[in-house]
C-alpha positions as CSV (number, residue, x, y, z in Angstrom):
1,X,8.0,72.9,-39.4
2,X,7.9,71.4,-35.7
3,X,6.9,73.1,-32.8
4,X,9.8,75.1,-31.1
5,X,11.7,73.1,-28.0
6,X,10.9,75.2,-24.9
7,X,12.7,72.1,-22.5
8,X,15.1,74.5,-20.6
9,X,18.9,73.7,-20.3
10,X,20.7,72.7,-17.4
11,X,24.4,73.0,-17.0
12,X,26.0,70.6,-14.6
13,X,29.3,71.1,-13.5
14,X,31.6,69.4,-11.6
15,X,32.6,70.1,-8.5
16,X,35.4,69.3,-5.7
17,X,34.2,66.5,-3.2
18,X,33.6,68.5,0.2
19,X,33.7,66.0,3.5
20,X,30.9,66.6,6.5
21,X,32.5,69.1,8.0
22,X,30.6,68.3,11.3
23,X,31.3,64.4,11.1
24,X,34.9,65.0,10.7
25,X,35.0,67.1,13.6
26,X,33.0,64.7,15.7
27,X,35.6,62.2,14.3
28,X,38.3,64.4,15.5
29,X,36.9,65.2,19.2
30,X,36.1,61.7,19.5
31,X,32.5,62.2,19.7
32,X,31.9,59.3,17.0
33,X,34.1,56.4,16.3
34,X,33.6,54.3,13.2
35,X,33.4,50.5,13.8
36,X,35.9,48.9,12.7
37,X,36.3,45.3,10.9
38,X,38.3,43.1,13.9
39,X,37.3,39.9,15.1
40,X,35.8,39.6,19.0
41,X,39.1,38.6,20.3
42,X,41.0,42.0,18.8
43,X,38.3,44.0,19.6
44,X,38.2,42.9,23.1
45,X,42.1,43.7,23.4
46,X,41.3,47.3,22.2
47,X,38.8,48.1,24.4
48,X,41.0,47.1,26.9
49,X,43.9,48.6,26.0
50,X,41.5,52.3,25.3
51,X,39.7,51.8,28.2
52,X,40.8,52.2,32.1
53,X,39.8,50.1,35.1
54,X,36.5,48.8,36.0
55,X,34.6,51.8,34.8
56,X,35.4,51.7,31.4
57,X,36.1,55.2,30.5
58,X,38.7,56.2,28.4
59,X,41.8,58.9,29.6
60,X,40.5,61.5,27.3
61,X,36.9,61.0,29.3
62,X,38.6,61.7,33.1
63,X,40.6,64.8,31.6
64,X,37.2,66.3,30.6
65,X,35.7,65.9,33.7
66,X,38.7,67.4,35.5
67,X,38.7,70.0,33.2
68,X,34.4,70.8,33.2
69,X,34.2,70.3,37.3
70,X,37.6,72.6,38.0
71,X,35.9,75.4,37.1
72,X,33.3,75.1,39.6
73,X,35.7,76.6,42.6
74,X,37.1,79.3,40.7
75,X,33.0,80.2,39.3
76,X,32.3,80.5,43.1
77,X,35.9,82.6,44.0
78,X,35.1,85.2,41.3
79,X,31.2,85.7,42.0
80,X,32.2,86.7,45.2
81,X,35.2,89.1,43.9
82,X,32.8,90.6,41.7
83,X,30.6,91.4,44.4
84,X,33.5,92.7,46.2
85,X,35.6,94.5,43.4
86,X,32.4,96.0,41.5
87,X,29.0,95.5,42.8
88,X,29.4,96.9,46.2
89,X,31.3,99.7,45.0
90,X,28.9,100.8,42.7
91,X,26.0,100.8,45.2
92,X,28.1,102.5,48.0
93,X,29.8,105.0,45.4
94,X,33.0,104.9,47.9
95,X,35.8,103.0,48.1
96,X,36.0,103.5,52.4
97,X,32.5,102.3,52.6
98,X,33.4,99.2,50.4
99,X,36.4,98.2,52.1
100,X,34.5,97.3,55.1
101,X,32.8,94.4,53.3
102,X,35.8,93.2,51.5
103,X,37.2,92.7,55.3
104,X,33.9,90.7,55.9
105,X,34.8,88.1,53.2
106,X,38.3,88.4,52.9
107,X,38.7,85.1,55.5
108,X,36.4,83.0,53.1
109,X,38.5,83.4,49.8
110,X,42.2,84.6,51.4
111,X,42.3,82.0,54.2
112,X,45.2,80.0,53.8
113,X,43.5,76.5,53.1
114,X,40.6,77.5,51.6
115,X,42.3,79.8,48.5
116,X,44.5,77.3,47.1
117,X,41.0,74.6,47.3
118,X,39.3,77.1,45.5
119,X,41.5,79.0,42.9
120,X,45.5,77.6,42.7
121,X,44.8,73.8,42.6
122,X,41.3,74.2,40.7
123,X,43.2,76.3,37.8
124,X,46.3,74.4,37.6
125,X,44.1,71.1,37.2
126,X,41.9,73.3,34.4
127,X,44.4,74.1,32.6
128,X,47.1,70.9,32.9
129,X,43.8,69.0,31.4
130,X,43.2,71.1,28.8
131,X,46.8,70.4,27.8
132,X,46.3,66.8,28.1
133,X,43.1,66.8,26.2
134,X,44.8,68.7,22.9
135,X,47.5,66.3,23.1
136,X,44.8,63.3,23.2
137,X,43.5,65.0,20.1
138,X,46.1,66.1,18.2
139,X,47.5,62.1,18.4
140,X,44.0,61.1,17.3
141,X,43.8,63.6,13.8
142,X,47.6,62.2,13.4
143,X,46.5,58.9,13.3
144,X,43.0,59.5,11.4
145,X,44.8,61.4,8.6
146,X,48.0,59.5,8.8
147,X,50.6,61.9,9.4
148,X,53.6,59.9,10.4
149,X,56.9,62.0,9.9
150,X,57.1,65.5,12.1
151,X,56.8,67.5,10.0
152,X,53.1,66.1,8.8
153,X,52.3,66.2,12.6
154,X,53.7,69.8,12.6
155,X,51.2,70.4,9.7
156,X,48.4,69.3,11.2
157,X,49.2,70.7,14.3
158,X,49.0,74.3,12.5
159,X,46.1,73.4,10.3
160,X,44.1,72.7,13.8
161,X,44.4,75.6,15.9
162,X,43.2,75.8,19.6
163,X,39.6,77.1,19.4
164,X,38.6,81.0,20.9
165,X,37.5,79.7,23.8
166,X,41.1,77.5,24.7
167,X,43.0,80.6,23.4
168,X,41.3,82.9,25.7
169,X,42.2,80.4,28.4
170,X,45.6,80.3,27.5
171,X,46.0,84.5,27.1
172,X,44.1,84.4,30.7
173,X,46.6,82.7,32.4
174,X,49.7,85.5,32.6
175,X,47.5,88.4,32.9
176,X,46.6,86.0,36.6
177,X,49.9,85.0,36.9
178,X,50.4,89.5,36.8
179,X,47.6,89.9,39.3
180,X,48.7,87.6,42.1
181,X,51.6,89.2,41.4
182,X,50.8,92.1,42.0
183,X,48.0,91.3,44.8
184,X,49.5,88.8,46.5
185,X,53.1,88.1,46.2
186,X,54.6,91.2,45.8
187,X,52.7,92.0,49.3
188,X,53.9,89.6,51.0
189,X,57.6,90.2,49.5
190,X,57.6,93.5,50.3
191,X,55.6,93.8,53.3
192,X,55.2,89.9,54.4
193,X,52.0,89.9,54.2
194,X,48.7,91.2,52.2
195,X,46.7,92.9,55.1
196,X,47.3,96.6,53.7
197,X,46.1,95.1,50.0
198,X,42.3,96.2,49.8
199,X,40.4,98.4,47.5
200,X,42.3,101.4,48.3
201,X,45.9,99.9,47.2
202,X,44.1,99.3,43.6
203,X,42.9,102.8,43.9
204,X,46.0,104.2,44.5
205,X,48.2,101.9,41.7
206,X,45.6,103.7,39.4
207,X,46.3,106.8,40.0
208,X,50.0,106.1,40.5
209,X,50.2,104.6,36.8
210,X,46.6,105.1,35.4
211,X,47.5,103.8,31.5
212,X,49.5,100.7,32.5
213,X,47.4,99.6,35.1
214,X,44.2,100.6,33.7
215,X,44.9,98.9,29.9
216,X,46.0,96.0,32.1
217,X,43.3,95.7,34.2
218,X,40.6,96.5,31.4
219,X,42.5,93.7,29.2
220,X,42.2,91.1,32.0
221,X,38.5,91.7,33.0
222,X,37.5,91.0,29.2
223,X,39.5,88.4,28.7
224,X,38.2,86.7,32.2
225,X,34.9,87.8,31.8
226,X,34.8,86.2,27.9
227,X,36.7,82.8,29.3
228,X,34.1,82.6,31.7
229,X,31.0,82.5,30.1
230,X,32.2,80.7,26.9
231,X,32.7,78.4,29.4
232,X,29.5,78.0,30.9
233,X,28.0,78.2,27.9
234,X,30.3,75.6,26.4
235,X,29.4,73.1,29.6
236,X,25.7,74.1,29.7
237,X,25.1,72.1,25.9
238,X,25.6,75.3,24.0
239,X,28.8,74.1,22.3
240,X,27.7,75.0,19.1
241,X,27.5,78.6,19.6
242,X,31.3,78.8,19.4
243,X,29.6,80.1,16.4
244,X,29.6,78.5,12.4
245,X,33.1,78.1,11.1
246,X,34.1,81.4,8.7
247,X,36.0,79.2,6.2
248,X,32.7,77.0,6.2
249,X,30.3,80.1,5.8
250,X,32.4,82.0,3.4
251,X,32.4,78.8,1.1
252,X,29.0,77.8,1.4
253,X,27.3,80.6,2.1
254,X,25.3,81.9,5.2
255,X,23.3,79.5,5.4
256,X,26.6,76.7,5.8
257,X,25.4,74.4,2.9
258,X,22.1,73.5,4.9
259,X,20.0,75.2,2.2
260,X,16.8,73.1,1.3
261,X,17.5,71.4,4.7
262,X,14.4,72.9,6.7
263,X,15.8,71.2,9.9
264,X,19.5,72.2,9.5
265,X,18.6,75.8,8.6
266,X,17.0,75.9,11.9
267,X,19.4,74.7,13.7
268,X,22.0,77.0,12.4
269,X,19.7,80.1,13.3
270,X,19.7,78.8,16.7
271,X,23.2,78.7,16.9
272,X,23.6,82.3,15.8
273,X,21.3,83.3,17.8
274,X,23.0,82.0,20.9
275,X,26.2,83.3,19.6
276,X,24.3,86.6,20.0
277,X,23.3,85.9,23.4
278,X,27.0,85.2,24.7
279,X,28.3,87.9,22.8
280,X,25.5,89.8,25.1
281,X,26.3,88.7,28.0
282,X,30.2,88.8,27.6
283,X,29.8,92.4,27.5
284,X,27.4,92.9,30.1
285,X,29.1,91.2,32.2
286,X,33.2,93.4,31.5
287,X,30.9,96.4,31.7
288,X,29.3,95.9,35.1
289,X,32.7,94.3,36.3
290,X,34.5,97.6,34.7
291,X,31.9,100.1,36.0
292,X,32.7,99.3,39.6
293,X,36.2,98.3,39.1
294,X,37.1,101.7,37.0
295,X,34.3,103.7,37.5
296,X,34.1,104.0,41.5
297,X,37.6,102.2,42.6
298,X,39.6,103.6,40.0
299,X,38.5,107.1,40.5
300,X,39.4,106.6,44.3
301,X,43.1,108.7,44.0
302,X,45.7,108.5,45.9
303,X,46.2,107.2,49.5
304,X,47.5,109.0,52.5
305,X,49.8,109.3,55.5
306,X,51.9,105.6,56.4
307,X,49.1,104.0,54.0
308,X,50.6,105.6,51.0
309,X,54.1,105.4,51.6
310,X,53.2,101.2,52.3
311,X,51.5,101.0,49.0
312,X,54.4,103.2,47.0
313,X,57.0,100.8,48.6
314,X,55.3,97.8,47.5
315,X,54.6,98.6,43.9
316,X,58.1,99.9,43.7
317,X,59.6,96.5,44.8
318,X,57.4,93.8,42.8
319,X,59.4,91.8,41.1
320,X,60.1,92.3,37.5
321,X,57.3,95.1,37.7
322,X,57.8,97.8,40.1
323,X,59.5,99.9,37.5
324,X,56.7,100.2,35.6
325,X,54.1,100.3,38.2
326,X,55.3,103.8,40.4
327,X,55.3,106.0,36.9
């Protein structure tokens, strides 16, 4: 009688060929091209044709500068109303003794050349680029995938939604469009002006309508606040910390299908852990902004005397608002 077989079994099975995720998604940004087979002369015409004037770079190239460097006014407009709207409030625990340094800087942010330099034109350039930049892309996955009739491009257009960081930027926008509205042209509307608008007028919309205001406001800080330092992160290399794809993970595991991969394992650790580390600061940063903001201005009741009756007429007559903002 021979000897027993003790060679183990394996069981191979077949399974579904899964592309590099992070290849097609460079292929998709346009962070890597493949070369294509043309002769010099064709290739020459395309680069030509891709490529604008003597610099050589490409339109999606000068809509991603516009869009990184238009942040850098707004960055320097809301440091200094966080220092204004929250910092100095909590260190003087008063909203008269804050007011007096929100006068100080008022002329550097509300003058009438230097706020549309540093907030109107800066945003509407962020975000007209951002626009630009998804339609750039969405045109290249239509042609990389070939979707040719509408509704394909429809298709694809659902299958690739914007990320967390352009949809924050996108939900950012009316809850602006509601504070200049509220700060700045319902003011001037009402009262031709925004002199009387200071820490006090916010105090006194709290108390006037605490729940509309106060989900409103807490809404727009963390929203802001997120936007902000995805932002920053996204333009300061961390990119990757928009964290690993669920769909990705959920398939492959935690580990995203880098298991036995020493290298890639690491890498994905460090992407978590920076995902930690904006997640961190994201709310950090809304509570410190919602500590002085809620916790010293909003507390700050009603107004008085000609004051008051000035701030109930203008939150009475915003446009499209008032009703809601004098209950």
């Amino acid at each position: 009688m021979g000897e027993p077989d003790d060679t183990p079994s394996f069981h191979l099975h077949e399974l579904e060929p899964v592309p590099d995720e992070d290849v097609l998604s460079n292929l998709e940004n346009g962070q890597y091209t493949p070369k294509p087979r043309t002769n010099s002369f064709n290739a020459r015409q395309n680069a030509r044709g891709a490529r604008l004037g003597l610099s050589g770079h490409t339109w999606e190239y000068w809509f991603s500068q516009v869009q990184k460097y238009s942040t850098y006014p707004p960055s320097i407009f809301f440091g200094l109303h966080l220092v204004n709207t929250s910092l100095i409030p909590l260190a003087t625990r008063s909203v008269a003794a804050s007011e007096t340094y929100l006068l100080l800087t008022r002329p550097i942010y509300q003058a009438p050349i230097l706020e549309p330099v540093l907030l109107t034109l800066p945003i509407l350039a962020h975000v007209a680029s951002g626009v630009a930049l998804r339609s750039i892309r969405q045109a290249r996955r239509a042609k990389l995938y070939g979707a040719e009739t509408p509704q394909q491009r429809k298709a694809l257009k659902v299958a690739n939604l914007p990320s967390i960081q352009a949809r924050l930027g996108y939900l950012l926008v009316p809850f602006l469009g509601i504070h200049v509205l509220i700060n700045r042209i319902g003011p001037w509307y009402v009262d031709g002006g925004s002199s009387s608008v200071g820490l006090g007028y916010v105090a006194h919309g709290l108390a006037r309508s605490p729940w509309t205001i106060g989900t409103w406001y807490v809404a727009f800080v963390g929203i802001g606040v997120w936007h902000f330092i995805g932002g920053w992160a996204w333009w300061m290399g961390w990119r990757e910390a928009a964290a690993l794809d669920k769909e990705r993970e959920k398939r492959l595991g935690a580990t995203g299908g880098y298991l036995g991969n020493a290298k890639q394992v690491k890498a994905l650790q460090k992407r978590k852990r920076r995902t930690w580390i904006i997640t961190g600061l994201v709310l950090a940063g809304s509570g410190l902004w919602l500590a002085g903001g809620l916790g010293v201005v909003g507390r700050g009741g009603f107004g008085s005397g000609w004051e008051a009756k000035t701030w109930d007429n203008i939150y009475s007559q915003i446009p499209l608002l008032g009703p809601y903002l004098v209950s």
